[in-house]
KOLMARNU-211514 format. One line per 8 residues: number of its first residue (from 1); their letters; for each residue x, y, z of N, C-alpha, C. Coordinates in steps of 0.1 Angstrom, whole numbers. Layout:
residues N
NUM) A) X:Y:Z:X:Y:Z:X:Y:Z | ... .
This chain:
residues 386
1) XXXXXXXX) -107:-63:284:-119:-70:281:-124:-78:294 | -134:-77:298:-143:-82:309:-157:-91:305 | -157:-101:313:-168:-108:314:-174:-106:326 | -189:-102:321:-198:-100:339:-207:-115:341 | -206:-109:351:-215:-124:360:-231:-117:367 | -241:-121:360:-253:-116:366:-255:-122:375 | -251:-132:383:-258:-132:395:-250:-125:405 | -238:-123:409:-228:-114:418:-231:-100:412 .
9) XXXXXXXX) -235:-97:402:-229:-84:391:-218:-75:394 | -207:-84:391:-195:-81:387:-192:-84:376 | -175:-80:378:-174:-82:359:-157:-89:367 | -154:-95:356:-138:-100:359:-132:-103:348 | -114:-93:347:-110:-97:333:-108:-109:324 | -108:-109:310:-109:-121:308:-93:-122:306 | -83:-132:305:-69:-133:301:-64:-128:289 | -54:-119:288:-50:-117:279:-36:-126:274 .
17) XXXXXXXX) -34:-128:263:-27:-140:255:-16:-136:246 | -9:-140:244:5:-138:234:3:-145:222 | 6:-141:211:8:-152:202:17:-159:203 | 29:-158:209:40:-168:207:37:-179:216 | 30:-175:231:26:-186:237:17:-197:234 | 5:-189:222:-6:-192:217:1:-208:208 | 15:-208:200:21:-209:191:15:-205:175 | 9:-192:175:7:-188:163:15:-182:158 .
25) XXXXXXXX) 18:-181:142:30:-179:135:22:-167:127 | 28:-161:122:30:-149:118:21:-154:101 | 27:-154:96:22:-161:81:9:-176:80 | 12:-179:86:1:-195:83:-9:-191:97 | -10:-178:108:-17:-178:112:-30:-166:111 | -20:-150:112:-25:-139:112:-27:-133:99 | -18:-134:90:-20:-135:76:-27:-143:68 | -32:-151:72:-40:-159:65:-59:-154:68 .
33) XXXXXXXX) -58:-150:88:-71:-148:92:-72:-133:84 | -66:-123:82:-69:-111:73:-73:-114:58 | -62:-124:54:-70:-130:40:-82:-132:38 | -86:-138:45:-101:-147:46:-111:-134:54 | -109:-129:62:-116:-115:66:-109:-102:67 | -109:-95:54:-100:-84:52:-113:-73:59 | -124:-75:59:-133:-62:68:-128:-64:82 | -123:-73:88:-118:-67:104:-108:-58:103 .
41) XXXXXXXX) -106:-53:91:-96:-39:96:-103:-29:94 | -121:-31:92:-126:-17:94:-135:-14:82 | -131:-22:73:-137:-14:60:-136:-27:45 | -143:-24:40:-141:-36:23:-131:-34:21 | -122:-44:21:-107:-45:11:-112:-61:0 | -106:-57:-12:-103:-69:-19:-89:-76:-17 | -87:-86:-17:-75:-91:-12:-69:-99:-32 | -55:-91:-29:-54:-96:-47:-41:-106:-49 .
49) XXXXXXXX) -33:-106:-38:-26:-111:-39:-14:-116:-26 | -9:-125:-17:-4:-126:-9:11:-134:-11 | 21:-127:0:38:-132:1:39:-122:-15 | 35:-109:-17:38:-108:-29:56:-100:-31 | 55:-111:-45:70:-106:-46:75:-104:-58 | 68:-96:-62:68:-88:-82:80:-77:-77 | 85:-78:-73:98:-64:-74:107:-69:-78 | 112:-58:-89:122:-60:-98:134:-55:-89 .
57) XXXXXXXX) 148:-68:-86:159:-70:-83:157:-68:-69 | 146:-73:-60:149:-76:-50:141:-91:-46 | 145:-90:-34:135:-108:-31:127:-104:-19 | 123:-89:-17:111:-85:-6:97:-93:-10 | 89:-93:2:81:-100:0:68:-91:4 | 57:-85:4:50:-75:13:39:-85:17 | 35:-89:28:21:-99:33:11:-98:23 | 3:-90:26:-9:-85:19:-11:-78:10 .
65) XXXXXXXX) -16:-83:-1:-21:-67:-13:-31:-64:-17 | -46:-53:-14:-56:-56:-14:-56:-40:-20 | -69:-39:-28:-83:-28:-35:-87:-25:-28 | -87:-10:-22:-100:-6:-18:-110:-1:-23 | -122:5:-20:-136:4:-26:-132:18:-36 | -121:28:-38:-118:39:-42:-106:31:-54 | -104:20:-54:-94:17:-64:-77:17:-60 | -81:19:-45:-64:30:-42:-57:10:-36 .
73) XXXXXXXX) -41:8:-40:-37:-3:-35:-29:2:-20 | -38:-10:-14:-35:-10:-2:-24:-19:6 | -11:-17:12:-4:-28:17:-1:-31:28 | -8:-43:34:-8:-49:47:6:-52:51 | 10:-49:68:21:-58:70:15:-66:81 | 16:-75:82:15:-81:98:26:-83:105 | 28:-80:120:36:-88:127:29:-93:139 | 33:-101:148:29:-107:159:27:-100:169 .
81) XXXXXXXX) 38:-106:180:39:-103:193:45:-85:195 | 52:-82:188:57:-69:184:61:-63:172 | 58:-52:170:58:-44:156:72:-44:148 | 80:-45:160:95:-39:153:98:-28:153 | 110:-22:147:113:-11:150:116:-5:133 | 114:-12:123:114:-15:110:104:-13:102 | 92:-19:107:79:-19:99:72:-8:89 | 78:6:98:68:18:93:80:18:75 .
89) XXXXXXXX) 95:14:77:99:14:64:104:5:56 | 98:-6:65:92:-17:54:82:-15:40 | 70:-7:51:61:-11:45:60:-1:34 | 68:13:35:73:27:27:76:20:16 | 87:13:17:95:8:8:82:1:-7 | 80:-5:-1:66:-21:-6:58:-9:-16 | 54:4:-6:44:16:-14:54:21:-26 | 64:26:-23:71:33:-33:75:17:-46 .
97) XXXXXXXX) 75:4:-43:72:-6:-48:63:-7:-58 | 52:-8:-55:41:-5:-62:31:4:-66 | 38:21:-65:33:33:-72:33:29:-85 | 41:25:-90:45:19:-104:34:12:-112 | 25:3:-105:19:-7:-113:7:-2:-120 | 9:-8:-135:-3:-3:-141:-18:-13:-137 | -27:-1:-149:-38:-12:-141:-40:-26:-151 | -32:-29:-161:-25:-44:-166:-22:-52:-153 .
105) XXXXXXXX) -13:-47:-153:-4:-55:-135:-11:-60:-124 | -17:-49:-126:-32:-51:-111:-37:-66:-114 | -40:-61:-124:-52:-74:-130:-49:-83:-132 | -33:-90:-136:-27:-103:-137:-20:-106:-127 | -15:-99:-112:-10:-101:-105:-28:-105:-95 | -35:-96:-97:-49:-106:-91:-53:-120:-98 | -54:-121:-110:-55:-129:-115:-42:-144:-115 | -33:-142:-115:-20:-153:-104:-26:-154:-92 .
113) XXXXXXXX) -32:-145:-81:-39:-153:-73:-46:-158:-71 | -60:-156:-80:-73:-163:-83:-71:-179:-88 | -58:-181:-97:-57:-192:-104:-49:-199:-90 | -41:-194:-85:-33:-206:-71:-45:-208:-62 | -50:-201:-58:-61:-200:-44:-71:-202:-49 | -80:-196:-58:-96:-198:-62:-94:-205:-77 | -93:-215:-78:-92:-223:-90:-103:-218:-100 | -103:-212:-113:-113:-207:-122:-121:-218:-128 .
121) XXXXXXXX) -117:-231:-125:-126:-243:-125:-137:-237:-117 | -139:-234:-106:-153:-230:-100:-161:-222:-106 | -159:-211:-114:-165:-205:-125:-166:-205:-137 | -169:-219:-143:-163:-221:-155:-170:-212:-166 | -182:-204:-161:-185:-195:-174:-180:-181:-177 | -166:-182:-161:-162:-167:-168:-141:-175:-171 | -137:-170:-185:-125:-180:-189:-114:-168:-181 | -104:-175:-178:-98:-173:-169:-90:-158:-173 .
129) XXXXXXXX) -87:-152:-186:-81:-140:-187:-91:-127:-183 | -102:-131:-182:-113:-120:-178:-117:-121:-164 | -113:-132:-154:-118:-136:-146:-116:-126:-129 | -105:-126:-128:-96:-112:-123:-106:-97:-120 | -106:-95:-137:-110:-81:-144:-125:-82:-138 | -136:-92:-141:-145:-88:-135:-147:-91:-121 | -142:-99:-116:-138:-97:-100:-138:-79:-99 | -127:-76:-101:-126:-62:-96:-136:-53:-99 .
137) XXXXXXXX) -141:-56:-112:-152:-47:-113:-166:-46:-103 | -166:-63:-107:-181:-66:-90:-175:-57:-77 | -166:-60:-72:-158:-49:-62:-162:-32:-62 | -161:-32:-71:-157:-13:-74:-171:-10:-82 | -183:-18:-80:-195:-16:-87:-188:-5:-101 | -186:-14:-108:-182:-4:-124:-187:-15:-138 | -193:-10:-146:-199:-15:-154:-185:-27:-158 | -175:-15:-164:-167:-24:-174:-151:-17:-166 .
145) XXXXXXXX) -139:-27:-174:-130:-24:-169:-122:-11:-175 | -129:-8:-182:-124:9:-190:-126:19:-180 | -136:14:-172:-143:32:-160:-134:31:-150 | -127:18:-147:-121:13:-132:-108:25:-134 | -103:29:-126:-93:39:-122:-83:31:-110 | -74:24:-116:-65:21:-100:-52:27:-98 | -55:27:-86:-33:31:-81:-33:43:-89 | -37:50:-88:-37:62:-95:-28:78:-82 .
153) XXXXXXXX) -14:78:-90:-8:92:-85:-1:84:-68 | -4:90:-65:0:85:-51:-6:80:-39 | -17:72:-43:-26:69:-34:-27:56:-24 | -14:50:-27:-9:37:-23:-15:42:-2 | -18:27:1:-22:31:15:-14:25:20 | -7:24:36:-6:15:45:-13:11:57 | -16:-3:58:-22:-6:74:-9:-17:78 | -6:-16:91:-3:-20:97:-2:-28:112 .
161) XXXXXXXX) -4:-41:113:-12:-50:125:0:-58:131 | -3:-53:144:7:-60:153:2:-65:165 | 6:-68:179:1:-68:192:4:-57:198 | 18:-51:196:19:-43:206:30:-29:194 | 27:-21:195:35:-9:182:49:-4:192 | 61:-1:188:69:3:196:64:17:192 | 72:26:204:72:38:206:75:48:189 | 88:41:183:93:49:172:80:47:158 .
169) XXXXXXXX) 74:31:160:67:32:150:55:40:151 | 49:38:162:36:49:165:41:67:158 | 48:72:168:53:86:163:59:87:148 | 64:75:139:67:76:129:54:74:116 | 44:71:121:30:65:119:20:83:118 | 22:87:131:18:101:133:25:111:122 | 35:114:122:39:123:114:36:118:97 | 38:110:97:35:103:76:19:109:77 .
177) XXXXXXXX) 10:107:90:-2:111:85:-5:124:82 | 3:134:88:4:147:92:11:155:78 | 21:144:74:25:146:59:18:141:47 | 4:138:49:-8:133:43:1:118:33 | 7:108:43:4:99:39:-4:87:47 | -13:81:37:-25:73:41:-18:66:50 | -17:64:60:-10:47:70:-22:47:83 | -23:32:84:-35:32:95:-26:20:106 .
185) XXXXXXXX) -28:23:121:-20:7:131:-32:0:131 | -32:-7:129:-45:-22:137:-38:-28:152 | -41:-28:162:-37:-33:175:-42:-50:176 | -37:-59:175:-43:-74:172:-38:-79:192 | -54:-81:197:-49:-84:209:-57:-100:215 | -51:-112:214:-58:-124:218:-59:-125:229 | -76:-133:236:-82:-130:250:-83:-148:253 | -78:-154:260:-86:-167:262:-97:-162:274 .
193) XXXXXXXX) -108:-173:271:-123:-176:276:-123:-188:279 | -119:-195:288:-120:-208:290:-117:-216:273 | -123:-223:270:-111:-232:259:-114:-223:241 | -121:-205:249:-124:-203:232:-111:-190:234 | -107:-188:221:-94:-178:218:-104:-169:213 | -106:-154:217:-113:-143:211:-99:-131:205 | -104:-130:193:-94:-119:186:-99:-107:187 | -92:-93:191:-101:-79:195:-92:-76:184 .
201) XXXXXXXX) -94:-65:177:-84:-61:167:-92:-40:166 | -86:-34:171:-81:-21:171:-76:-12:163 | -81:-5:156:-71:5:152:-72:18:163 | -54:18:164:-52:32:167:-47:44:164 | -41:38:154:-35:54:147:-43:51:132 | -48:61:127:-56:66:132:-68:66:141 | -72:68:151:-85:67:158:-99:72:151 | -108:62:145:-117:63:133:-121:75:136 .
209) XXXXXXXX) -128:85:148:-131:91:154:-124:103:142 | -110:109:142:-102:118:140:-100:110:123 | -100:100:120:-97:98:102:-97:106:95 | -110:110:91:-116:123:84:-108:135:84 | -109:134:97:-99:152:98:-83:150:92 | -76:134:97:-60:136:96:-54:134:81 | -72:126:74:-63:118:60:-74:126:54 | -65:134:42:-77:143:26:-69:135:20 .
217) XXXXXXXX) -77:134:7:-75:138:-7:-69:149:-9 | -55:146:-19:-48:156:-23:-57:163:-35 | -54:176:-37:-60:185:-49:-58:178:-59 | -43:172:-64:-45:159:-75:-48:149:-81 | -49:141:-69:-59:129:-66:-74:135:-67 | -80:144:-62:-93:145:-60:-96:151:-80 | -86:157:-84:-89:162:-97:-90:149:-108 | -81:138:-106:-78:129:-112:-93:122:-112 .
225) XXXXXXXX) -96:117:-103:-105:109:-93:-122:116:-94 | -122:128:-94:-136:136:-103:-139:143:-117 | -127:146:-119:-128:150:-133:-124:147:-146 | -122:135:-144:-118:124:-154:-126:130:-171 | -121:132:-178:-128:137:-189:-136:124:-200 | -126:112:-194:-132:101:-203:-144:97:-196 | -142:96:-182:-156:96:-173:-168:104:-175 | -164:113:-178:-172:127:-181:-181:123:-193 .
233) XXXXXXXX) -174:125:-206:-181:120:-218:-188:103:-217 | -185:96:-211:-192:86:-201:-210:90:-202 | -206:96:-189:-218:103:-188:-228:108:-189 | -224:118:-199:-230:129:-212:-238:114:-224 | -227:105:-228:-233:97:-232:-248:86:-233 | -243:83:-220:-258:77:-209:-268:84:-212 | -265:95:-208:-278:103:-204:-286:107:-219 | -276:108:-230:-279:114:-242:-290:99:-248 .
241) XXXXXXXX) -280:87:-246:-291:74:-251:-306:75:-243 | -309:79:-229:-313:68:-218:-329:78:-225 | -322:97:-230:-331:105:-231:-345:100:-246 | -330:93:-258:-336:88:-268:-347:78:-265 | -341:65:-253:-345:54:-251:-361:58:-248 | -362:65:-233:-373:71:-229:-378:74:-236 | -380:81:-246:-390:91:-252:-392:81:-261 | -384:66:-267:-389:58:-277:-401:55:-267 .
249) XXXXXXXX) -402:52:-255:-409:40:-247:-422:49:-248 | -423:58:-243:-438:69:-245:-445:65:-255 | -437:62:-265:-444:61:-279:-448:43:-283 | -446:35:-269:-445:20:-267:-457:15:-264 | -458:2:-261:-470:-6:-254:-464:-3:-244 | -454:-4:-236:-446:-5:-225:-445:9:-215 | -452:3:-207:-456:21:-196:-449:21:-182 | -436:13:-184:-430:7:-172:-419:24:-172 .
257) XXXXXXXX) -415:29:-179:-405:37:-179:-415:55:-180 | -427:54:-182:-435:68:-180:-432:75:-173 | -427:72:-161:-423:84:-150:-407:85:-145 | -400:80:-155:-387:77:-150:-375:90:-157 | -368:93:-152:-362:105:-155:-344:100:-162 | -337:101:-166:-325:101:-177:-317:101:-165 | -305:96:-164:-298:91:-152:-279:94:-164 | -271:94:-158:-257:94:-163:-249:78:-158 .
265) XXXXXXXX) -257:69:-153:-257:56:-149:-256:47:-160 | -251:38:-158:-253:28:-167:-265:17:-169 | -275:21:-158:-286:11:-157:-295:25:-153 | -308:19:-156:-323:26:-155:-334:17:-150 | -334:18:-137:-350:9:-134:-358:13:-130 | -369:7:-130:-384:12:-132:-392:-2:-122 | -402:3:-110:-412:-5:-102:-416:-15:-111 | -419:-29:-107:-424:-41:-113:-440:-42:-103 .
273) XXXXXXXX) -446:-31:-89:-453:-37:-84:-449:-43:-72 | -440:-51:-71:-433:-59:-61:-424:-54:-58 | -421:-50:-45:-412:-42:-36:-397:-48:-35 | -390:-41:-40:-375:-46:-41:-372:-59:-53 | -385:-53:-66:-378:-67:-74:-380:-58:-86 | -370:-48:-90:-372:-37:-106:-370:-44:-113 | -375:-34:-124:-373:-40:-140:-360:-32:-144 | -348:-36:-149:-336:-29:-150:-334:-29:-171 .
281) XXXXXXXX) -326:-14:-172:-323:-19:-188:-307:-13:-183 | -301:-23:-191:-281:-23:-190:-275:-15:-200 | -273:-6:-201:-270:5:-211:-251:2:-211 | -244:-8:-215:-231:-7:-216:-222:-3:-226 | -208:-4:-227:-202:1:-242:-203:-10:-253 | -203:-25:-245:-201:-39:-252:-214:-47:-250 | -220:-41:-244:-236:-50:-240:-249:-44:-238 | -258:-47:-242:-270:-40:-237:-281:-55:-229 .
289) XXXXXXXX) -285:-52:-218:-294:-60:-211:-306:-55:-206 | -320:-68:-206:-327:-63:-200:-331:-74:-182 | -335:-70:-176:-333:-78:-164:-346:-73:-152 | -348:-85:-147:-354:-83:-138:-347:-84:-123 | -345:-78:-109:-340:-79:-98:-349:-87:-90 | -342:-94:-82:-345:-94:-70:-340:-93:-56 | -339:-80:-57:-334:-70:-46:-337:-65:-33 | -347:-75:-26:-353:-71:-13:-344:-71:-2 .
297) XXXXXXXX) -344:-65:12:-337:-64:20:-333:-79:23 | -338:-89:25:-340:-101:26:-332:-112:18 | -319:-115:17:-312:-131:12:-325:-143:9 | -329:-142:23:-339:-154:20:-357:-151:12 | -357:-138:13:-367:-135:3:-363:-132:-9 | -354:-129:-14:-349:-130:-25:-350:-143:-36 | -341:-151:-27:-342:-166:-36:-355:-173:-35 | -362:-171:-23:-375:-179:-22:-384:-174:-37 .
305) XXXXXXXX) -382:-159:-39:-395:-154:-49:-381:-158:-64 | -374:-159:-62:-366:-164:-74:-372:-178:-78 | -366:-183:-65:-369:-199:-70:-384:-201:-69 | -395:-194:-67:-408:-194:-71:-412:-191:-88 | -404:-180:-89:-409:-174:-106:-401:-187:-111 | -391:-193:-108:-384:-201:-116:-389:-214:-119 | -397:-220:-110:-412:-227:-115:-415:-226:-125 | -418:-217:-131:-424:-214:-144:-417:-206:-158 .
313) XXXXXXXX) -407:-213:-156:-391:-213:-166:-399:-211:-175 | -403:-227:-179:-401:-228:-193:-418:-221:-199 | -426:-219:-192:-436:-210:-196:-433:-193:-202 | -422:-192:-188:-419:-176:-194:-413:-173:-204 | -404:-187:-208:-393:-186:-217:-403:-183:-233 | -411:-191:-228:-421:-198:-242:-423:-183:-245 | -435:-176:-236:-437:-161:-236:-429:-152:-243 | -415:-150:-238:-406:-143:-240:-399:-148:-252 .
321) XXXXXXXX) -400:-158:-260:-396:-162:-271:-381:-166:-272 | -375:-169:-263:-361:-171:-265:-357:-174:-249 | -346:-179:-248:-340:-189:-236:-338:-177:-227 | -335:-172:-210:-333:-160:-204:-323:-170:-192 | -313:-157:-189:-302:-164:-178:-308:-164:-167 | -308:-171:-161:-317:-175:-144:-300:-172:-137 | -300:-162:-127:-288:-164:-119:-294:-162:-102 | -296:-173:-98:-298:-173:-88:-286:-166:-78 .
329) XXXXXXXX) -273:-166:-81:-265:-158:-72:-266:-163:-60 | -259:-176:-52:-264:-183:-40:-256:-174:-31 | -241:-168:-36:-236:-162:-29:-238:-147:-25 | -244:-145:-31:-248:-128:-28:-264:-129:-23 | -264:-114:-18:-280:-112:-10:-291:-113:-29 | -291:-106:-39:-298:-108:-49:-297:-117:-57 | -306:-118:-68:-311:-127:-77:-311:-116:-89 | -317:-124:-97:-320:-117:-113:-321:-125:-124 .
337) XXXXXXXX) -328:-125:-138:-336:-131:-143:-330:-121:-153 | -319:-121:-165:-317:-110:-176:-314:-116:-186 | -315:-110:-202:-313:-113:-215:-306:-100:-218 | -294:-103:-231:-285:-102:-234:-280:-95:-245 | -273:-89:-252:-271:-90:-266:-259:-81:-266 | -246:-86:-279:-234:-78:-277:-236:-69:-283 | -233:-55:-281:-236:-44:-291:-224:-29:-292 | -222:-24:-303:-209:-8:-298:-219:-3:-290 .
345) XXXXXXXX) -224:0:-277:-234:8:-274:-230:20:-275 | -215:27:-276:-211:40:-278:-215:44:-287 | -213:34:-299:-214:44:-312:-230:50:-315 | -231:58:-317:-243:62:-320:-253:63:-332 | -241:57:-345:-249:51:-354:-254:40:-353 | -253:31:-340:-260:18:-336:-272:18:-322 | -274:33:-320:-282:34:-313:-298:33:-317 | -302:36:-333:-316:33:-332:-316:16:-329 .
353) XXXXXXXX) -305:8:-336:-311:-7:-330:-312:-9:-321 | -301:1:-311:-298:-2:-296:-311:-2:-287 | -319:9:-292:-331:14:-287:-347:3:-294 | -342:1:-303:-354:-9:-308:-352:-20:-299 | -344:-26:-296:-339:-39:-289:-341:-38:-274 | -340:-22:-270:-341:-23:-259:-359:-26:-251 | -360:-17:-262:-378:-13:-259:-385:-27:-264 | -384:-37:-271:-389:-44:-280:-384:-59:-266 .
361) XXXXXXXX) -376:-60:-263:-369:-71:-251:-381:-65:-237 | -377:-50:-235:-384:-53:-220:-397:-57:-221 | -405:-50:-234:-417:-51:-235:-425:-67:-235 | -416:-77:-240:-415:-89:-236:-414:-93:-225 | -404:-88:-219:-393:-93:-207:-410:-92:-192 | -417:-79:-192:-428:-75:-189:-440:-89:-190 | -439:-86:-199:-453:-91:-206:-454:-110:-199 | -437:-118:-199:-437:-135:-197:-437:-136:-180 .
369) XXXXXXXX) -433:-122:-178:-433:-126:-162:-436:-119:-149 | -444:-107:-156:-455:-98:-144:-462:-109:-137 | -470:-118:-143:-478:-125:-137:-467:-134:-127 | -464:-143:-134:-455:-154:-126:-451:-142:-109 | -442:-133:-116:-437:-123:-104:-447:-119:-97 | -457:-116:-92:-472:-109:-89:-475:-123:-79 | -478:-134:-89:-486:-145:-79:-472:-152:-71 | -461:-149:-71:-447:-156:-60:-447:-148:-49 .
377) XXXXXXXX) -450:-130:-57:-451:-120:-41:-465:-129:-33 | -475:-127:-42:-487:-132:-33:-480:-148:-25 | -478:-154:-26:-474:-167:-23:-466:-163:-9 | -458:-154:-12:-448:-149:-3:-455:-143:11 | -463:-134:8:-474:-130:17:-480:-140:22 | -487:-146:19:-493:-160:25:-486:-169:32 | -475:-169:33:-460:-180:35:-460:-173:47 | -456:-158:48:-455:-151:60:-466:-151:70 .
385) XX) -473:-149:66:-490:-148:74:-491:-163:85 | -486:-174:74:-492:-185:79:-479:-189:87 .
């Protein structure tokens, strides 16, 4: 790493740094900075649980245990200044550890760390044995925790972060990949800059470049993972309601869904007029919702036109005839405005109410807050202009 100087234009390296000289420690320093930013190794990890030490009759510990966006558990090791000569069957060991876990396990071993680290006091509307389960689901965009698929067959991954990889672990890193097991190196290299510490972090085995080609899906993983038969009828499902729903709406006041086509999704939206803010209907097994987004590219135009329509709460409410969840979402880029109701939505002798409710809510849902929505875009326009 180099810093240039425009007025000589040259460049001159910047220092390269040790952890041990740095005096950073292995656990309270590098393990902690992956906790808190699991995408510097490249990709969304959920982080579920840390020092974990659920193995039966021993007292190993594996650093990190994190979700990836495929459901597959992933196990971090970190070391420092050097990898060891140990690491690549360390971390073997930890995988053939946790092949085992069901997706119960997953969920209360995430859930023990949600309760030590993220106190479920900060969420107090979701109670603490659910709290886990829908974590993972926001993660894995999945309606409910019945679709979720984890640790499934052999899919356990390893990454592995150090400063510097010995000879045996690299070549032993190569061939696991070559024998299609998932393992990735992360290279962690600290730079001082005059009084600021810069962290570069690298993967090199695999080199993102070559990923694709060195790591497949096994034929039984990919069969498991696509052809799921409960997934399947899933979808046949969906599509079989969304076709009833639709064709009730034709025959509606409500002409928000006229050109919208049957989906195997769990949600169906339809243009409100205002760009990036749909009208959504929630087609679940335990819930049916109807909702308004606000979905623009924009965090800050999101909440602005939120907290604009939200002005006029208690008018819309009046309109709409019944109280509606305002979730501003401070932490995510969207917003949304939805009503509720618990229902079997599988069973299909509960689908004409399903469908009365659904069509008879949005048509409301429409009707309290086109306008309010309509004159906040305009507002928004004028905000920008001026």
């Amino acid at each position: 790493m180099f810093t240039v100087n425009y007025q000589t234009n040259r460049i001159s390296p910047v220092k390269t740094k040790t952890f041990s000289e740095l005096g950073f420690t292995e656990r309270k320093h590098l393990q902690e900075w992956l906790a808190h930013q699991p995408d510097a190794l490249g990709e969304e990890l959920l982080i579920i649980q840390k020092e974990f030490d659920g193995f039966d009759d021993t007292r190993e510990r594996l650093d990190l245990l994190a979700l990836d966006k495929d459901g597959n558990l992933v196990i971090i090791e970190n070391k420092l200044d050097d990898s060891g000569r140990d690491v690549v069957w360390q971390a073997l060991k930890y995988a053939s550890y946790c092949a085992s876990l069901t997706k119960a396990q997953i969920v209360e071993i995430y859930q023990q760390y949600l309760d030590r680290y993220e106190p479920v006091a900060s969420e107090p509307e979701l109670k603490a044995p659910q709290h886990a389960a829908a974590r993972i689901c926001e993660f894995l965009d999945a309606p409910d925790l019945d679709e979720v698929k984890l640790n499934l067959g052999n899919s356990q991954r390893l990454m592995l972060v150090a400063a510097n990889f010995r000879k045996e672990v690299t070549s032993t890193a190569l061939w696991l990949l070559g024998q299609g097991i998932n393992i990735a190196c992360f290279k962690i290299t600290p730079y001082a800059l005059g009084e600021q510490l810069l962290i570069n972090i690298d993967q090199i085995i695999p080199t993102p470049e070559a990923k694709e080609l060195m790591i497949g899906i096994s034929a039984k993983e990919a069969e498991e993972k696509s052809a799921e038969v409960v997934l399947k009828n899933r979808h046949n499902v969906r599509r079989d309601y969304w076709e009833q729903l639709l064709d009730a709406f034709q025959k509606s006041s409500c002409q928000l869904y006229s050109n919208i086509s049957p989906s195997k999704d769990h949600w169906l939206c339809a243009g409100s007029g205002v760009t990036g803010c749909p009208y959504s209907l929630i087609f679940n097994q335990k819930e049916l919702r109807v909702e308004l987004w606000f979905g623009r590219n924009s965090t800050e135009e999101n909440k602005w036109l939120f907290d604009k329509v939200a002005e006029q709460k208690d008018s819309i409410e009046r309109t709409f005839g019944a109280e509606l969840e305002w979730l501003r979402l401070d932490d995510k880029k969207q917003s949304r405005v939805q009503y509720a109701v618990k229902l079997d939505g599988f069973n299909r002798d509960e689908w004409p109410a399903a469908i009365n409710w659904h069509v008879e809510q949005m048509t409301k849902l429409e009707q309290a807050i086109k306008t309010p929505l309509q004159q906040a875009a305009q507002s928004l326009k004028l905000k920008d202009k001026g």
